[in-house]
One Martini backbone bead per residue (centre of mass of N, CA, C, O) as a GRO file, in nm:
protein
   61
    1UNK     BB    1  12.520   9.027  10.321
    2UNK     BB    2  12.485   9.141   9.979
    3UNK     BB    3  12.588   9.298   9.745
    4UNK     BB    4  12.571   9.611   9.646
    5UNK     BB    5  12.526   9.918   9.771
    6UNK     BB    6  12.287   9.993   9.583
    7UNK     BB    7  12.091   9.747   9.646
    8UNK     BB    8  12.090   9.759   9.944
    9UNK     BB    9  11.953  10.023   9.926
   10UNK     BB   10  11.680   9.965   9.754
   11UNK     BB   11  11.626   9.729   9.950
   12UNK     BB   12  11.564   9.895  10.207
   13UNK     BB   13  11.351  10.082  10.117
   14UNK     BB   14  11.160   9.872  10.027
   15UNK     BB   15  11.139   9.686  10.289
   16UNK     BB   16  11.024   9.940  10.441
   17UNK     BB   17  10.825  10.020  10.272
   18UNK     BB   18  10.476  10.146  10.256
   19UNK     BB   19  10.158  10.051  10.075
   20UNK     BB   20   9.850  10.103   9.985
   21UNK     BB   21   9.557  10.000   9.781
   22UNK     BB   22   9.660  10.287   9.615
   23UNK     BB   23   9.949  10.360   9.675
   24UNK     BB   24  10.021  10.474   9.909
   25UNK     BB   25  10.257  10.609  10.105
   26UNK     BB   26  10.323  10.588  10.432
   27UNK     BB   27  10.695  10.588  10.483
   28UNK     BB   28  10.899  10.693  10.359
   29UNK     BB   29  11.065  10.827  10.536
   30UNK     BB   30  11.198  10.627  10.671
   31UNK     BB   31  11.301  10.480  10.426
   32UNK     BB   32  11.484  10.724  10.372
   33UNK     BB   33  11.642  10.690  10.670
   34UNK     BB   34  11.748  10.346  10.664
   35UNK     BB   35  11.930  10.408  10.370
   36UNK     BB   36  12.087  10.628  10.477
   37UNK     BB   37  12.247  10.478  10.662
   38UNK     BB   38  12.383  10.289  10.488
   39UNK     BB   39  12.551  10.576  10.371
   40UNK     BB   40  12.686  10.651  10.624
   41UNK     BB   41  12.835  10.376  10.715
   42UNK     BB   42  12.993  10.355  10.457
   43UNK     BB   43  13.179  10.643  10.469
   44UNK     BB   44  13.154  10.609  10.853
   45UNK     BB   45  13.231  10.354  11.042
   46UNK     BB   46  13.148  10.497  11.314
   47UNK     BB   47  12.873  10.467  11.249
   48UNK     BB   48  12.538  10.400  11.431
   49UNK     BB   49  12.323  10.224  11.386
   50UNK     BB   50  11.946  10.348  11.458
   51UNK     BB   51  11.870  10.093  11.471
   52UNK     BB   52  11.942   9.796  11.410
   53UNK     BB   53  11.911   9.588  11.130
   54UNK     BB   54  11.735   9.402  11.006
   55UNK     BB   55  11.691   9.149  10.816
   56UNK     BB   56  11.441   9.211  10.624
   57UNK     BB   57  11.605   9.488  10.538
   58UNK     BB   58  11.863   9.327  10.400
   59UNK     BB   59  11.716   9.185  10.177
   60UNK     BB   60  11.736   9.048   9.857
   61UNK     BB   61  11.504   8.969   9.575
   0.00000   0.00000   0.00000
């Protein structure tokens, strides 16, 4: 994984939405659960991401 905190959040929400041929978001909830996470990980050391991330989830493109 590479790049900034900031990037990583981006990347990770992005990766995760889902939206259909309309534009409507499918999971938003979701991908704000999953950037979410990688925000308390980076703040508390301690804490466990679950599910752990898959690489899907955190390319940057």
């Amino acid at each position: 994984m590479f790049g900034s905190d900031l990037e990583m959040i981006f990347a990770i929400f992005c990766n995760v939405l889902e939206v259909d041929e309309h534009g409507q978001r499918l999971n938003y909830g979701d991908a704000e659960y999953c950037a979410a996470q990688w925000v308390r990980r980076r703040c508390d050391p301690e804490y466990q991401v679950e599910p752990l991330f898959e690489a899907w989830e955190t390319e940057l493109h």
